[in-house]
N, C-alpha and C positions, 0 to 999 in steps of 0.2 A: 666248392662250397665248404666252410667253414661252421663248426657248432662250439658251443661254449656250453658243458654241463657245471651245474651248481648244487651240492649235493650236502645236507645236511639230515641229521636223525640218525635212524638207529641201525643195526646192520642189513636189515630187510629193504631201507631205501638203497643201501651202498649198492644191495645185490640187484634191487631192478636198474640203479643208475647202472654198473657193469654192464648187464644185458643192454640194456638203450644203446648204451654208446658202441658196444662190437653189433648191432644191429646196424647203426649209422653209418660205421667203418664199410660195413660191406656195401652201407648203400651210396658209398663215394663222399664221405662227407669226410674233412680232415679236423681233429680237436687242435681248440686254441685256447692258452692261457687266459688272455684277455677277451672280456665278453662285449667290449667298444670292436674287435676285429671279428665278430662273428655274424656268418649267413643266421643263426639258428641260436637262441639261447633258450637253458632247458633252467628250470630251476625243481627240484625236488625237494619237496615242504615236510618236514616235522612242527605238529603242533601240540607232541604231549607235553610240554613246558610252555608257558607264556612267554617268556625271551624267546623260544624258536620261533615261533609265531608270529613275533615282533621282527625278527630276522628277515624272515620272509616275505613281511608286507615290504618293510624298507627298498628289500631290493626291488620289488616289485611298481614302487614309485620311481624308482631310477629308472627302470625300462621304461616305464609311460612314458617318460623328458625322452628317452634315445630314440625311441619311436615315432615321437612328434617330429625329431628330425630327420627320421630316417624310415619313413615311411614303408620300406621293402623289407625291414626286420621283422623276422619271425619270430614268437615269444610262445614257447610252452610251459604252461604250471603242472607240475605231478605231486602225486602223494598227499600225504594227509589232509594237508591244506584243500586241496580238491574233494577229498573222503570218495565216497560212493554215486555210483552215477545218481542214485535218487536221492542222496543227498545235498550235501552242498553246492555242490560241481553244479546243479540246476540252478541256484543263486549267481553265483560268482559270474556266469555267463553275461548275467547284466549292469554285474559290478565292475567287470574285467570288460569291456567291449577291444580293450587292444592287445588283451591274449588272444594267440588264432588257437590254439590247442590246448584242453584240457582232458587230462586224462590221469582219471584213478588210480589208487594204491595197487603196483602190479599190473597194471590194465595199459599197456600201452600200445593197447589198437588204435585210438583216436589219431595219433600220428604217424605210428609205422603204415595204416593206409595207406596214407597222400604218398609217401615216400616210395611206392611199389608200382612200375612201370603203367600197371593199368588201371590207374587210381583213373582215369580217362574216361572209360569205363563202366565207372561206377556213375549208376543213375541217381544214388541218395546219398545224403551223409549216413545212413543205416546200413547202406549197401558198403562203403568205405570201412563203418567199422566193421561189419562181418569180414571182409578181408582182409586186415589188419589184426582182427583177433584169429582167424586163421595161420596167418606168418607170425605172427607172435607165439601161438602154438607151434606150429612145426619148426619154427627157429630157434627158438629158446636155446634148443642141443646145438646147432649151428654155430651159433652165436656163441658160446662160450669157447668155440677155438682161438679166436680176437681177442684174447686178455690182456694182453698189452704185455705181457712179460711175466705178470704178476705168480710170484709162487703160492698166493692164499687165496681163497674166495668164498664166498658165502653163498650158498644154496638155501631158498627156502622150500619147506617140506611141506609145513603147513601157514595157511594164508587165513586169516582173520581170526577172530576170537568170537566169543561167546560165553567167557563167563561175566562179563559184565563187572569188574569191581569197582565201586562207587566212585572211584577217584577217575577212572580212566576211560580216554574218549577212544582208545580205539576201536571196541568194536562197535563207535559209533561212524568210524572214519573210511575203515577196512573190511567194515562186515564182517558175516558171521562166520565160524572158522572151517575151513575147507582143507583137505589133505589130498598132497599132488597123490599120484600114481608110483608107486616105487618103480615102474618101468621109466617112467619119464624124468626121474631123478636120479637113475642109475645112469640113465644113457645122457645126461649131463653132465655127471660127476665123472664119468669116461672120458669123454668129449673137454671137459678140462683137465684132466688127465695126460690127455693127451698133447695139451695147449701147452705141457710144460708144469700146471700146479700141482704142487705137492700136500697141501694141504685142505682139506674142506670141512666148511663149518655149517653145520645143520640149523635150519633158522627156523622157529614157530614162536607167536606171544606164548603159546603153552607146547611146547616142541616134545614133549611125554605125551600129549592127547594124539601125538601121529596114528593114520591108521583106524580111528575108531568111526571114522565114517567110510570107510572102505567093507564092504563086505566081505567077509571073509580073507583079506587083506593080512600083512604083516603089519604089526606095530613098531615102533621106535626102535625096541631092541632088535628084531628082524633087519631093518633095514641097518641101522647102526653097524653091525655085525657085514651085511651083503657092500655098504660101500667102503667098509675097510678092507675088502680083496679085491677091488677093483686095482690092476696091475697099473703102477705109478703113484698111488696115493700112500703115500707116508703116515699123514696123522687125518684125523677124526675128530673135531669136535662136534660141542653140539649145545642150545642155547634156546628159551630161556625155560629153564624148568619151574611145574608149582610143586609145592608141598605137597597137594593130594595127588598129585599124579607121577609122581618121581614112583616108581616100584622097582621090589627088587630083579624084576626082570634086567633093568635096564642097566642097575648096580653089576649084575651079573656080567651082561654083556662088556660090560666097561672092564671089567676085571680080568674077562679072560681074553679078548683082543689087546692083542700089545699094540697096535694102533691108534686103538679107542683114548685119546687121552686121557687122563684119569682129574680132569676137572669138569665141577658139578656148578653151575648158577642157578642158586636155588632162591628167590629172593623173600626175605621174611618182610619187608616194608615198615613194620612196627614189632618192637617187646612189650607190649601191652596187653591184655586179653578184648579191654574194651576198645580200644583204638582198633584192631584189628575185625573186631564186631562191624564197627561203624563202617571199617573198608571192606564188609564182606568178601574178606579172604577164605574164611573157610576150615580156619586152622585155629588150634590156641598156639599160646606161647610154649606150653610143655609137650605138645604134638610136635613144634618145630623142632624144639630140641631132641625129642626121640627118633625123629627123624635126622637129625646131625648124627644122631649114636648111628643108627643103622648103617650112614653113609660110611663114617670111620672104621665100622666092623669090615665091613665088605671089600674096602680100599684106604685102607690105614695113612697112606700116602697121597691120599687124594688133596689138590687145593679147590677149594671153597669159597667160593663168590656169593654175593650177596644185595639186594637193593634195600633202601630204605630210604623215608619218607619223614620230613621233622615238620611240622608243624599241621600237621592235619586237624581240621575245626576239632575243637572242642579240647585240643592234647594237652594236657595239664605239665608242669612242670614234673611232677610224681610217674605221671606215664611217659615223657621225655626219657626220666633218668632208668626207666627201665628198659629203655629199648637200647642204652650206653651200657649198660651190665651185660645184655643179650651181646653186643657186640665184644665187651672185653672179657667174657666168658667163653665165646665160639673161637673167636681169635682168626675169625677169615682172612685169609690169602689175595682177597681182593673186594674192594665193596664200591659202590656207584650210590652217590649221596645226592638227594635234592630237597628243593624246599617245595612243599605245598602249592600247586598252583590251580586256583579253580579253573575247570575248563569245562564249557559249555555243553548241554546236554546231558551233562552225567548225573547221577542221581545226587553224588554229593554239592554240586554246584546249585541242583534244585534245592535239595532239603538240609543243608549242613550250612549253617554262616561259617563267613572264612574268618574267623575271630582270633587268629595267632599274628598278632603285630607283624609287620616285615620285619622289623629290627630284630622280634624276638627269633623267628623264623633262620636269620641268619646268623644269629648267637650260635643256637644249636646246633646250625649247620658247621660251622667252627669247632665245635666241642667237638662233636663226633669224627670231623676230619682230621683235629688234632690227635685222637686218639687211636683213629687206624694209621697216622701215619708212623705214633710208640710203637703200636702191636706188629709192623710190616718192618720198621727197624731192626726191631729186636728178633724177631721169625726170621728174616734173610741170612743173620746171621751165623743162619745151622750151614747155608751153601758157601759159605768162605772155605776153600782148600778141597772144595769137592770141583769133579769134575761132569761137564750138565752136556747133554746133546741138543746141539742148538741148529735147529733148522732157519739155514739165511735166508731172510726174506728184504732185503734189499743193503742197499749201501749208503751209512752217513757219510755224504761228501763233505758237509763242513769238518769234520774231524778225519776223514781220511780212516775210518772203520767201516765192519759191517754189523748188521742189526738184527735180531733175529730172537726167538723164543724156544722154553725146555717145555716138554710136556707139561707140567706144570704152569706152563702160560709168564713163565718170569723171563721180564725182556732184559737180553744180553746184549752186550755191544765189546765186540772185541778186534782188535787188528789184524790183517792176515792180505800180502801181497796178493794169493792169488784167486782164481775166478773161481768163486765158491756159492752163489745165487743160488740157490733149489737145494742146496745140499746140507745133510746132517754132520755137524763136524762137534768132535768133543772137545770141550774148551772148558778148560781148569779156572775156577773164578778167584777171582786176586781182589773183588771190592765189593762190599755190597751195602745196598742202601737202600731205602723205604720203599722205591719206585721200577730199581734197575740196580742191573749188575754187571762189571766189568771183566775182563777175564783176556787168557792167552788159549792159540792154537794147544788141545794137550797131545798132538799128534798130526 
């Protein structure tokens, strides 16, 4: 049996598609490029942006035609697009009559049931999912021995959200935010450890709230701290953090584990005081920035990530040009740029018109990506004639190099005859440019 996954959004689907697929592996299914050659096609939906969304019906009309001809294909939709069992997932059932599987953000009992010898068994489809959410708990750690080779992965910590900000549907998609068990994310971060991966990347929409529904629990810096000695794990990240919740505990923790790598995404969305009102983020402008200071005191060296948002209702040209100062002022290390997209449900969709032309929308988006790509030009250029530890995480064969990232998160690409996959090798940089950096073996 043959499955074909399709995987799009943010690192939280990459991590439940990972899991799907070494669940699969074990349960005899082989992956296939092409999804015309597959028993199984899985598709995993992001819908915080309109284009995703549109990505995903598209494909989803191509399945209907292969289906019609091919009657014995199996079609699962996951992820956001699906949202929560008592959400949409109850719609789409009679929208979709020729998906056989639906199943929620993280939730993929709906099909790991069928797939388990005694799905036979099972007297209900209620009974199938309790079984299927059963081996999805207990395999979870299992499953992450199946990596495929891969030396990264992404772990989430914590699963849905609940601050609600106006712009965004997922904790309308994902529910509300929940924190695994540091036992059950330890003995995965092991368990891939053990698979071979060197590096793991801590996943929450607010991955600083870890723990706070845990009683008596460790929080983010505890755990941060426990899975960088797990024996094999190299580096540490960790993703996406807010403004109010970043503390110095976690500054701390990052400073004093030399694993922890010392990058922070912290996303401001707007440089405005009222644009940020409107997105009930929670913060001002000059909170963010004292919060930038705090970050530089603690970890001087630290690279600095960041999101932002151009055209949100109401944004004036005046409030535009001050969230272009917040950026050429902070001078981050890495930024994720989008345009405004109303998405259903959210308060801003209810109570905000989308009143920023598309044209204007994409203007902006230009300006501001014109300018992180000055500030990252100019920034790279402190790494020319330094030499950076670059952990390989795979091989560009069109160029006949390998590929890999420095603590710092800046992607390297250098040549070197031999088998170096998993491994930290120091490479002296000889080019550098907006996006990526070039270099030789320095040893």
């Amino acid at each position: 049996m043959k499955y074909h996954l399709w995987t799009i959004g943010c690192q939280m689907n990459e991590a439940d598609s990972r899991h799907l697929a070494a669940r699969l592996r074990q349960a005899g299914y082989t992956a296939c490029d092409d999804a015309r050659d597959a028993d199984l096609v899985i598709l995993n939906t992001c819908v915080v942006r309109q284009q995703a969304e549109d990505r995903a019906w598209a494909r989803l009309r191509e399945l209907e035609a292969w289906k019609k001809r091919r009657p014995g294909l199996r079609i699962a939709l996951m992820g956001c697009l699906v949202g929560t069992r008592s959400g949409p997932a109850a719609r789409l059932r009679g929208q979709l009559a020729f998906v056989d599987y639906f199943l929620p953000p993280s939730d993929l009992s709906p099909l790991i049931g069928t797939l388990l010898p005694d799905e036979a068994e099972a007297r209900s489809a209620d009974e199938r999912d309790r079984i299927g959410r059963d081996a999805v708990r207990d395999d979870r750690t299992a499953s992450a021995a199946a990596t495929g080779g891969a030396v990264t992965a992404n772990v989430p910590v914590v699963l849905g959200c609940s601050h609600a900000c106006t712009y965004c549907i997922i904790p309308y998609r994902r529910g509300g935010e929940h924190s695994r068990p540091a036992a059950e994310v330890l003995a995965e971060v092991r368990a891939l450890a053990g698979a071979g991966v060197r590096e793991v990347m801590l996943l929450g929409q607010i991955v600083d709230r870890y723990g706070l529904d845990l009683p008596g629990g460790p929080d983010l810096a505890d755990l941060l701290r426990s899975v960088a000695r797990v024996d094999g794990i190299l580096r540490v990240r960790f993703l996406t953090s807010h403004p109010n919740h970043l503390t110095d505990r976690i500054l701390d923790a990052v400073a004093a584990e030399p694993r922890i790598c010392p990058q922070i995404e912290v996303p401001a969305q707007a440089g405005n005081d009222g644009v940020l009102a409107r997105m009930k983020r929670g913060y001002t402008v000059d909170g963010y920035r004292r919060l930038i200071d705090r970050i530089r005191s603690r970890l001087p060296e630290a690279a600095i990530h960041s999101d932002f948002i151009v055209g949100f209702p109401g944004e004036t040209e005046a409030q535009f040009l001050d969230t272009l100062r917040l950026m050429e002022e902070v001078r981050f290390d890495k930024t994720h740029l989008a345009r405004y997209s109303e998405r259903p449900e959210t308060f801003a969709a209810r109570r905000y018109p989308d009143d920023v032309p598309p044209e204007e929308k994409e203007r902006r988006l230009q300006v501001l990506e014109n300018a992180q790509r000055a500030i990252l030009t100019d920034t790279n250029r402190r790494f020319l004639g330094t030499t950076a530890e670059v952990l390989v995480e795979d091989r560009d064969t069109k160029r006949d190099r390998w590929r890999g990232r420095t603590p710092l998160n800046r992607l390297v690409f250098f040549p070197d005859p031999r088998p170096l996959l998993g491994r930290v090798v120091p490479v002296r940089i000889t080019w550098t440019g907006p996006f990526s950096l070039l270099g030789e073996p320095a040893g």
